[in-house]
C-alpha positions in Angstrom: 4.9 26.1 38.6 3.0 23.6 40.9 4.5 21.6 43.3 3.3 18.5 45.5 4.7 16.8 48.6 4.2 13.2 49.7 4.7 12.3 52.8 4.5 8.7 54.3 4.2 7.3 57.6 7.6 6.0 57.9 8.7 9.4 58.5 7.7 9.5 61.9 4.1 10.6 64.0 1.6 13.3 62.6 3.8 15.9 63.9 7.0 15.0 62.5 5.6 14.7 59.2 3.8 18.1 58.9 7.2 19.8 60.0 9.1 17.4 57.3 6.2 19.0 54.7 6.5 22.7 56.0 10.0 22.3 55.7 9.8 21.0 51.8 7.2 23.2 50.5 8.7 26.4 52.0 12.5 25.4 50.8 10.4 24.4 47.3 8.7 27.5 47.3 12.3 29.8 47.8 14.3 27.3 45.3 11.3 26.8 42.0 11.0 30.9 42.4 14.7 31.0 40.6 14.8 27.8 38.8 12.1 26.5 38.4 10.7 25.9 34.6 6.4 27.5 33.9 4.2 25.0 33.2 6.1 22.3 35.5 4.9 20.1 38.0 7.3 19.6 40.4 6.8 16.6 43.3 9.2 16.3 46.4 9.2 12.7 48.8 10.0 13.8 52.4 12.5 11.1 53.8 13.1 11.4 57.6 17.0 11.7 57.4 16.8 15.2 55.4 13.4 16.6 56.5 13.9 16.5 60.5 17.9 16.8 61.0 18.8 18.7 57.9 19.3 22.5 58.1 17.1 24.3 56.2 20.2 25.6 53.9 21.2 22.4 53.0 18.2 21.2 52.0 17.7 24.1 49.8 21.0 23.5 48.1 19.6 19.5 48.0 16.5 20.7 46.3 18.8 23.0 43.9 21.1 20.8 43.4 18.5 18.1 42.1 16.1 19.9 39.9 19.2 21.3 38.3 20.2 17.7 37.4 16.7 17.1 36.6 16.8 19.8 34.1 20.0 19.3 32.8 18.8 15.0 31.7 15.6 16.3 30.5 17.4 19.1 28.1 20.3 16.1 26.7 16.8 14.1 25.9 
């Protein structure tokens, strides 16, 4: 399983941004250990709204709740 993380300047200042990606590669890392599929490439956006005022529970269960949908469209294909 590999996973990347963008994120762009309109999140906020350098410091902002390296929390936001902390934040995403560590919930990543606790959420693709259970679902996550081998051989997948997995790439999260940081937005500002989720990354700096979200709790870190919720945007587990966002990052759950999406690759789940994500797996369920790719098996109906």
């Amino acid at each position: 399983i590999m996973m990347g993380i963008t994120c762009s300047k309109k999140v906020g200042n350098a410091v902002i941004r390296n929390r936001a990606r902390r934040r995403l590669r560590e919930a990543g890392k606790i959420v693709l250990k259970g679902i996550g599929l081998k051989k997948t490439n997995y790439i999260f956006i940081a937005r500002k709204s989720i990354t700096v005022k979200a709790k870190f529970t919720d945007l587990c269960r966002d990052i759950e709740v999406g690759i789940k949908k994500l797996h369920e469209r790719e098996a109906n294909q």
